[in-house]
N, C-alpha and C positions, 0 to 999 in steps of 0.2 A: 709876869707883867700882863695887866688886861689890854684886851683890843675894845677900842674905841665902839659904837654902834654901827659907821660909815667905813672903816677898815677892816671889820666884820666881812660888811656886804660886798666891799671889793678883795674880800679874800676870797669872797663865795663865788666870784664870775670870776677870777683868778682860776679858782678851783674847777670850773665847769670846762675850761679850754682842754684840748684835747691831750695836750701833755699830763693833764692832772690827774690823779686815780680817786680822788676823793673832793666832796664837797661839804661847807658845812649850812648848815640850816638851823631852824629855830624851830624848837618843837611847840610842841599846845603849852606847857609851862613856862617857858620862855627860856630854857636851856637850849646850850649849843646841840645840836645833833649832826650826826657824820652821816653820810649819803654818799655811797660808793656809785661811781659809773657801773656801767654795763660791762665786761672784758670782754673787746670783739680780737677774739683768736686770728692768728696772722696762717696763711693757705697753709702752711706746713706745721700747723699746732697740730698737736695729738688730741687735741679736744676738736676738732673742726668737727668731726662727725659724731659726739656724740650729742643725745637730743636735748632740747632746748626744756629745761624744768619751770611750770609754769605754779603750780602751788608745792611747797615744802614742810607741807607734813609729816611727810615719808610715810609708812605703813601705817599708819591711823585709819581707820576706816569713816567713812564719811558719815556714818549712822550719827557719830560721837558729833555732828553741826546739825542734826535737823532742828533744835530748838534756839538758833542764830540764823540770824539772816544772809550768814556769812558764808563761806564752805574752808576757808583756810585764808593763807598769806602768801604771796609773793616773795619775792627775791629780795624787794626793799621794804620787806615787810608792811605791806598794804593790805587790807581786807580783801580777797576775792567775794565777789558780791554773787549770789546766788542767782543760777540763770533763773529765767521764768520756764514753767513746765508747760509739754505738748498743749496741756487741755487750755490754758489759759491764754497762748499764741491760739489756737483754734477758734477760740469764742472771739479772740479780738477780730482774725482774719473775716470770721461769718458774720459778726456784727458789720466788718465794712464796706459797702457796695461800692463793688470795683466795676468802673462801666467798661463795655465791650472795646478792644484798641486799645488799654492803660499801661504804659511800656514804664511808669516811674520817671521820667524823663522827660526834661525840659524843652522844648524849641528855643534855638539861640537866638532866633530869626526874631520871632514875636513874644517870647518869655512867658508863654502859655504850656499847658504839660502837653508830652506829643503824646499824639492816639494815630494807630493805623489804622488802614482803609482794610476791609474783606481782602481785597487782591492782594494788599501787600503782604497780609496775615496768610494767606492762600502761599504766596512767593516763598516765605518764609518757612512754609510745611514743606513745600517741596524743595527744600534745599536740607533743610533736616532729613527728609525723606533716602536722600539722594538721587534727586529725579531730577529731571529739567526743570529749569525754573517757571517755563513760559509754553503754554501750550502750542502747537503747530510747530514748535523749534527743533529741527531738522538737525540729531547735532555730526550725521554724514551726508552732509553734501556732496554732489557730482560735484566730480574733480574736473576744475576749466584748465584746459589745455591753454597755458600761455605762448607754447611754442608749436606750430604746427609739425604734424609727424609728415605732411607729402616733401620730398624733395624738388629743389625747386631747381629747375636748370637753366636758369639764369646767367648769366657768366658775371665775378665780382668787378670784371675788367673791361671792357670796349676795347682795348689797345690789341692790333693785330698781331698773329703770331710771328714769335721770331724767327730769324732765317736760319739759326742755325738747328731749329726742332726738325726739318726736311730736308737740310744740303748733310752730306756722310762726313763723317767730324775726318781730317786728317790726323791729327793723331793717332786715330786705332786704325785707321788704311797702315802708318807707319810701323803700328806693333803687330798686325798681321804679317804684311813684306817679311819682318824680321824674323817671324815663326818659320813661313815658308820656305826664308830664303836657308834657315839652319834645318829646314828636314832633308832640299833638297842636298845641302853639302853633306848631311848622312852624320851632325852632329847632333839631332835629336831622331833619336828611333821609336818606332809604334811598341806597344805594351803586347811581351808574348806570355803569356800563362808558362807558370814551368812546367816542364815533362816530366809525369813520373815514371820512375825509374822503380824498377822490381827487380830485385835479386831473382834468379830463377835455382831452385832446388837442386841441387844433382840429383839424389835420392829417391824424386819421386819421379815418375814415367808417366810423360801423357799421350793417349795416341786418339787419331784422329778415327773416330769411327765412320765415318760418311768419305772416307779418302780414294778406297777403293771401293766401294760399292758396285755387289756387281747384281742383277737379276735373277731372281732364287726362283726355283719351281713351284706351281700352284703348290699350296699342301692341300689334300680334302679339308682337312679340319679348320681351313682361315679362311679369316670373312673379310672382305675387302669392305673399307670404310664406305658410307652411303655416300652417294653423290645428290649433288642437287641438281631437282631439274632444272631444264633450259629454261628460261622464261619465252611465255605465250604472248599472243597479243592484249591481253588483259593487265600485262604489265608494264604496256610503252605507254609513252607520256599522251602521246595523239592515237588512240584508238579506236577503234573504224564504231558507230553510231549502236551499234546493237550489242556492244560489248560494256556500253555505259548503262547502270541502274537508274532504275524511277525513282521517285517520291518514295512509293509505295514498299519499293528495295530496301533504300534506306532506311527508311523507318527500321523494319524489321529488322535489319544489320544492325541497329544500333538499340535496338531494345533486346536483344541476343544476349546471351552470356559470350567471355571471352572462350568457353569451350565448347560451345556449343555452334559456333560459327563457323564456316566453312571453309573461308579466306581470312585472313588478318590485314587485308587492305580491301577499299574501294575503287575502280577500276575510274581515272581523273582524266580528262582531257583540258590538255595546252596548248596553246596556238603555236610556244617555239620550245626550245630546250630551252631556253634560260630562262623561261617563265617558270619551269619545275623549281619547288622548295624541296631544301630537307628532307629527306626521308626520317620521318619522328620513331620508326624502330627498328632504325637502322642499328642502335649498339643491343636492343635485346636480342633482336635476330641472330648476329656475330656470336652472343653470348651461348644463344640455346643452339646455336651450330657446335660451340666450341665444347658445350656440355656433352651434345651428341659423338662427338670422335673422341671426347676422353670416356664416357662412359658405354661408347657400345662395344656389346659382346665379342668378345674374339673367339669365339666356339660354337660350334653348330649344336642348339639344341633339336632333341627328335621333340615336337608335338604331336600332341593329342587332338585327334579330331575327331570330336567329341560333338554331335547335334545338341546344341542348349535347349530343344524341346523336350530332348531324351532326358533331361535331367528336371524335369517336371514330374508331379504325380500327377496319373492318367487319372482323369477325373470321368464318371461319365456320361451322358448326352443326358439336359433335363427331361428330352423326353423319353427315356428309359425310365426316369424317377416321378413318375405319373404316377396317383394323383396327388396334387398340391392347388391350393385356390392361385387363381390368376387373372379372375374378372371382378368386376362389384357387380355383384348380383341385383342386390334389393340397398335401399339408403330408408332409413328411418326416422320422419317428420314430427315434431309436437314438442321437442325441449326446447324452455328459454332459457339462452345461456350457455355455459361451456355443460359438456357430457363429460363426468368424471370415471364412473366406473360402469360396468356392463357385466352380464352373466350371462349363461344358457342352462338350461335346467339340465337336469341330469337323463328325461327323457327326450331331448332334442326336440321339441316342440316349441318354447316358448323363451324370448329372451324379456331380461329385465334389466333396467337402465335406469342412473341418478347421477344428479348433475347438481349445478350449482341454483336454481329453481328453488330446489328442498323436495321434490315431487319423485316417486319413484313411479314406472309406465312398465308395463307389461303388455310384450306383444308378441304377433303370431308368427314364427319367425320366417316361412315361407314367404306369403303376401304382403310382412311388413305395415299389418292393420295391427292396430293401439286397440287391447283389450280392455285394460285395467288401469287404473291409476289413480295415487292416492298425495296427497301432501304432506309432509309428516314434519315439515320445520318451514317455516316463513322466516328463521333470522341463518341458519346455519346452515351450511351447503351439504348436499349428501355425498359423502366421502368414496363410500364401500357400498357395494352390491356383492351377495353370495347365497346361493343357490343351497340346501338341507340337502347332504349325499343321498341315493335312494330312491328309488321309483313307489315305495311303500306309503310316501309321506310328499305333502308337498308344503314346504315351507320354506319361506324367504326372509331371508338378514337383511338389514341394511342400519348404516352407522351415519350417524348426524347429527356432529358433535362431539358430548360426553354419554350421550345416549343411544345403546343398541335395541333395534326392534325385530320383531320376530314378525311376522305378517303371514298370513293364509288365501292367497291370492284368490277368489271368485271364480275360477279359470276352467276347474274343474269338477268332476260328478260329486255329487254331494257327498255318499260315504266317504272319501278320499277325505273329503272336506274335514269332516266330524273327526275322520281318526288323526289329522291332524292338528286340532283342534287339542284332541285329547292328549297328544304327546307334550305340548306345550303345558297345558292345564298339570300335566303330574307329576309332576316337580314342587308345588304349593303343597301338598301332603306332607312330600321330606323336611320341607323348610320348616313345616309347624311341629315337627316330631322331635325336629333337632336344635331349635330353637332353643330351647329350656339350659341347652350343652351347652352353648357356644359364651366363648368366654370372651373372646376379640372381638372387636368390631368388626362387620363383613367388610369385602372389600370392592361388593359391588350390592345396590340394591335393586332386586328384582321385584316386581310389582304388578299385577294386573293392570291393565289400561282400562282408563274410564269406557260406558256402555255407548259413546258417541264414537270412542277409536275404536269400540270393538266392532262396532257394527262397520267400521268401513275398513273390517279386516284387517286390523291392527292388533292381536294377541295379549301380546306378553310386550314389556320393556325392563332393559336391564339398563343402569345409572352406572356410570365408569366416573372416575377423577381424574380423567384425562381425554382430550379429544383421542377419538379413535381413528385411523388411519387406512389398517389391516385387519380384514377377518380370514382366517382360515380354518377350514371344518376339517374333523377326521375321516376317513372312510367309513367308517360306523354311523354316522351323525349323531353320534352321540357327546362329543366334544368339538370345540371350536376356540381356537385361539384369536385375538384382538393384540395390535400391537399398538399403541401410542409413545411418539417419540417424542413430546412435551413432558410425558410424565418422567420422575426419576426412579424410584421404587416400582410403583405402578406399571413400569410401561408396555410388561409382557404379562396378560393374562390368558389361564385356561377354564374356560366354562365348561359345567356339565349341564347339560339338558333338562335331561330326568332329572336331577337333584336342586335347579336353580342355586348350583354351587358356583362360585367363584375362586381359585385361588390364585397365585403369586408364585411362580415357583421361582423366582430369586430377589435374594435380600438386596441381592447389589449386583449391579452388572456391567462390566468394562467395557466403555463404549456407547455409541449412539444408537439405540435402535432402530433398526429400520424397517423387517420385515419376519415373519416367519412364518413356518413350514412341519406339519405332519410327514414321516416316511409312510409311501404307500404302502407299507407291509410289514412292517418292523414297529416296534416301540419306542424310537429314536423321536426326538423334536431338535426339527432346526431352527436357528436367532442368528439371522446377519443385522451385525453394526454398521458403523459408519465402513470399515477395513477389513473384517473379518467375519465368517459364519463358523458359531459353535455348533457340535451335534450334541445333543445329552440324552443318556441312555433313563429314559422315564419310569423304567421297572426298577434298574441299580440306583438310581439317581445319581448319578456318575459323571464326568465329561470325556465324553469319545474322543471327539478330534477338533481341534484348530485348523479352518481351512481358511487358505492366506491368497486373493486373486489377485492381490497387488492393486488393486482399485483405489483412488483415492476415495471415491463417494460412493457406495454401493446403492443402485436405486430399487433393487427389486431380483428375485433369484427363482428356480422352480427345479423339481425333484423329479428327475426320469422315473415313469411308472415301475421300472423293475426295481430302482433305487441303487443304483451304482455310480450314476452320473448326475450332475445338475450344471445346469447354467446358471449364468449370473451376468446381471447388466448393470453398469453404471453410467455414472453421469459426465464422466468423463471417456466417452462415447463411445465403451468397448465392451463387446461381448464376450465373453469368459469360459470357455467348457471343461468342467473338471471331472477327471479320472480317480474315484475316491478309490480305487484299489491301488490305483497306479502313486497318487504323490497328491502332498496338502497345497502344490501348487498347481497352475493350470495348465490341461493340456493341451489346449488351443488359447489365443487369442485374435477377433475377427475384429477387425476395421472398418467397418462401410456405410458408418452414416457422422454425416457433419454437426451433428447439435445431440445433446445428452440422451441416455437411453433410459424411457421410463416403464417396462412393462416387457417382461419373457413370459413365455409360455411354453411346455412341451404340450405333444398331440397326446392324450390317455386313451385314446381308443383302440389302439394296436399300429397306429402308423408311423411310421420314424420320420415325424415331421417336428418342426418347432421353430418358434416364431420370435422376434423381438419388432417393440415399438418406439418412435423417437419423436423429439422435438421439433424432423426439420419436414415434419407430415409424411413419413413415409414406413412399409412396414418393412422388414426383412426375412424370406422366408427359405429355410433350409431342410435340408435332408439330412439327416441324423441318423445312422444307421449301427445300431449297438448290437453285437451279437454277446454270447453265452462262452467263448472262449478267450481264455485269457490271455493268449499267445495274439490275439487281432485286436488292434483297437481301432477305434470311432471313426465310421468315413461321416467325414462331415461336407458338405457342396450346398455352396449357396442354390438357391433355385430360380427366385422369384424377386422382385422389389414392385412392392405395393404403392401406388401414390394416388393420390387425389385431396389428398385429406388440407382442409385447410389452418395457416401457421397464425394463430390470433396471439397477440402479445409474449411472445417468442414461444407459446406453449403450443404442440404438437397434437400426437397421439397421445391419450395419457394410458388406458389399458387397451387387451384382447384378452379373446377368450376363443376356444376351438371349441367344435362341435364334440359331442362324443361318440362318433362314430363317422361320422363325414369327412372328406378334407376341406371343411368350411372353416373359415374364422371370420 
């Protein structure tokens, strides 16, 4: 049976009410069509969560629409209409001028589009920001005290007190009576602690030792406990005027050590006795009383009376051990700047001195007149000063810098002059002959000095790769050792004269170098480090001995003329005397200057003297007395303590040198 056009349409709003699952409609041809609602699942459908299918294609890929405008269908099968792409939103958005303020958005007020101000635009970053919204806004204020903290003592009442807060309540008058009256009928009794009660042992026996006590006879060998003295008048409380300390008492009593003090109290006056406090050692006192009777001796011991002088070495009078210098003779004028090193030639006539200037002076060492003098560095300070062993020759070293110079002083008679001229000069022969040999590179270069140095007596110069520090010549003068503690390989060289040879005798060397040393008579060479001096035997090329002075910083060392002994100074402010027969440690150590020691000397001329020099300006001058048997060792006696010398920038004495022959230094 058909439906009507009108029972149609009210079958279709029929259809649309919420009871109905289906709707019908009219398609493009004018046929009925069904139009299902939407299924809104109820909370506890198994479909609640799953998602919402908005085109139903299923796995078709979307390539298979790019020539439709469409992309797929819907649920009630509708055309999904193909979005618009990036680039065509982009050109719309750029084609439209959006004015500054444009929120989309209507004013209800005046039906105009709203636009915001800067500030509000501004308000609104800072709230996206998460900042305050408004500048100067404070967002911890001081906290306002709504209630004040003073207590206020006010009373909440005006009304006077009552009478019974002062009058005694009867009631408790009543419950006292009542106590009283049952102690005293002996119905309430006081609280007695129980007694304890001890079984006593049969078994065991006690007896009273202190029962019968009776008075026993001295024995020689018991020592009756110390008693303490009476107290004097320095221990009453009112003490007569001359038994009270000054100012000046005090002080001292209280800048004292506790053992070093005579009394353990101050002698106090009080006007009564009950103005006296406390005694504050009172319980140490008990205590070291109580120590003293439990720990003194109950036996007589025999002592030894023994003079503590007797137990001194007899040392003896300096003036037995004459001569030694003890005056400043002569003071030597003309350097600018500190004076580093000094020499005396080897015929006691003339010293030579270089300082931080660059200038070395040569003078007469008597009257202290300035002979000679030359400048040999305007940037580098001159380090080392040393003197060519030998009275055949006269030639002078000095080091300034990386550069060693040779010099021929003006000083003396002219052949001396020339032949020393010529010991210098003939060494350039060897060099050219062996030149053609040499396969390494030297390790020092030696070189003629221009005819401006020579003529002001400037020789020869030898070029080192390292500042140089120390020089020390052979007794021959035919060699001379340079020690630079900057260098690492470098830092111990030995020159020969005659050959303008250089060599290197170690490839590597443990430790700091600091100094070294020819044996006056042997073939040995000494090298102190930082902690230690090797000896090495220069004919076996061998290592003799490890000598250990225990110094932390060795400054500087020197070799007894016979060669069995040497000293050693350091910088940590001790003089060192070693026994190279006896042991590789030392057999003296001497204490007696306050600031680092930079400079020992022994006397080579035959006198058993030797010298060190320090930081705090002062020299120290001992008697060294070394004999030939090996059963006696070293009297060593201070002598002398040299001062005058002035301390510029905590630096001292820096060297000494002795006469060779004189007791001059």
């Amino acid at each position: 049976m058909a439906l009507s056009e009108p029972s149609r349409k009210r079958k279709a709003v029929t259809r649309d009410s919420p009871e109905a699952d289906e709707a019908i409609s009219t398609d493009a041809n004018g046929k009925p069509r069904y139009v299902y609602r939407d299924i809104d699942p109820a909370y506890d459908s198994d479909d609640s969560d799953a998602p919402q299918t908005t085109n139903t294609i299923g796995n078709i890929p979307l390539s298979f629409y790019d020539s439709y405008p469409h992309i797929g269908y819907d649920v009630n099968g509708k055309k999904i209409v193909r979005p618009a792409k990036g680039e065509a939103l982009d050109a719309l958005l750029d084609s439209i001028d959006i004015p500054k303020g444009w929120t989309g958005l209507t004013d209800p007020d005046t039906g105009k589009p709203l636009e915001l101000s800067e500030q509000e635009l501004d308000v609104l970053k800072r709230i996206q920001m998460n900042e305050v919204p408004e500048e100067g806004y404070d967002p911890y204020p001081a906290t306002v005290e709504y209630f004040t903290s003073k207590t206020e003592t006010m009373p909440l009442s005006a009304a006077p007190e009552p009478k019974r807060r002062f009058v005694p309540s009867k009631h408790e008058a009543k419950r006292v009576m009542k106590i009283v009256r049952a102690i005293r009928e002996g119905r309430i009794l006081p609280y007695k602690p129980p007694l304890e009660e001890h079984e006593e042992d049969l078994d065991v026996k006690r007896y009273d030792i202190w029962a019968n006590e009776a008075s026993r006879l001295d024995h020689p060998m018991n020592v009756p406990a110390p008693k303490l003295p009476p107290p004097g008048y320095e221990e009453s409380y009112h003490p007569p005027p001359e038994y009270l300390p000054d100012e000046k008492e005090e002080r001292s009593w209280e800048e004292a050590d506790e053992e070093d003090r005579e009394k353990d109290y101050l002698p106090t006056d009080h006007n009564s006795l009950r103005k006296v406090p406390g005694y504050g050692r009172f319980i140490k006192e008990k205590f070291e009383r109580c120590l003293d009777l439990y720990l003194a001796p109950r036996i007589r011991r025999s002592k030894l009376n023994i003079d503590p002088e007797s137990l001194l070495p007899k040392l003896p009078s300096p003036d037995e051990l004459r001569p030694f210098p003890t005056t400043c003779a002569t003071i030597f004028h003309g350097h600018e700047g500190r004076v580093r090193s000094l020499a005396i030639d080897p015929s006691g006539v003339w010293l030579a001195s270089g300082g931080d200037d660059g200038t070395i002076r040569v003078w007469e060492l008597l009257t202290g007149r300035q002979l000679w003098h030359v400048k040999l560095s305007s940037e580098e300070a001159l380090n080392v000063v040393r003197w060519r062993p030998g009275t055949d020759a006269i030639i002078l070293s000095a080091a300034a810098g990386e550069d060693l110079y040779f010099l021929v002083p003006p000083i003396s008679s002219l052949e001396l002059e020339v032949h020393s001229r010529s010991l210098l000069d003939a060494g350039f022969g060897h060099a050219t002959s062996t030149s053609s040999f040499a396969k390494a590179p030297p390790q020092a270069q030696w070189s003629r000095t221009s005819s401006q140095l020579s003529d002001m007596s400037i020789v020869l110069k030898a070029h080192l790769r390292s500042t140089i520090k120390v020089i020390s010549w052979h007794r021959r003068g035919d060699y001379l050792a340079t020690v630079s503690p900057s260098g690492q390989t470098s830092a111990v060289a030995i020159h020969t004269l005659s050959k303008h040879l250089t060599q290197q005798p170690f490839r590597r060397l443990k430790g700091l170098p600091q100094s070294a040393r020819f044996h006056p008579s042997k073939p040995i060479f000494f090298v102190a480090t930082q902690r230690t001096i090797r000896s090495y035997d220069l004919a076996k090329q061998e290592l003799l001995k490890i000598i250990q002075p225990g110094a932390r910083w060795i400054s500087s060392f020197d070799v007894h003329p016979l060669g069995d002994n040497l000293i050693v100074g350091s910088y940590d402010k001790r003089l060192l005397w070693h026994d190279l027969d006896l042991s590789m440690r030392p057999y003296k150590t001497l204490r007696y200057h306050k600031k680092a020691i930079r400079q020992v000397k022994f006397h080579a001329g035959g006198l058993p003297l030797f010298a060190d020099a320090s930081d705090d300006g002062s020299l120290q001058v001992f008697h060294g007395k070394v004999v030939g048997d090996m059963m006696e060792n070293a009297a060593i006696v201070p002598v002398k303590v040299l001062r005058g010398h002035r301390v510029v920038k905590e630096l001292g004495v820096l060297d000494l040198d002795w006469h060779p022959r004189e007791p001059w230094m």
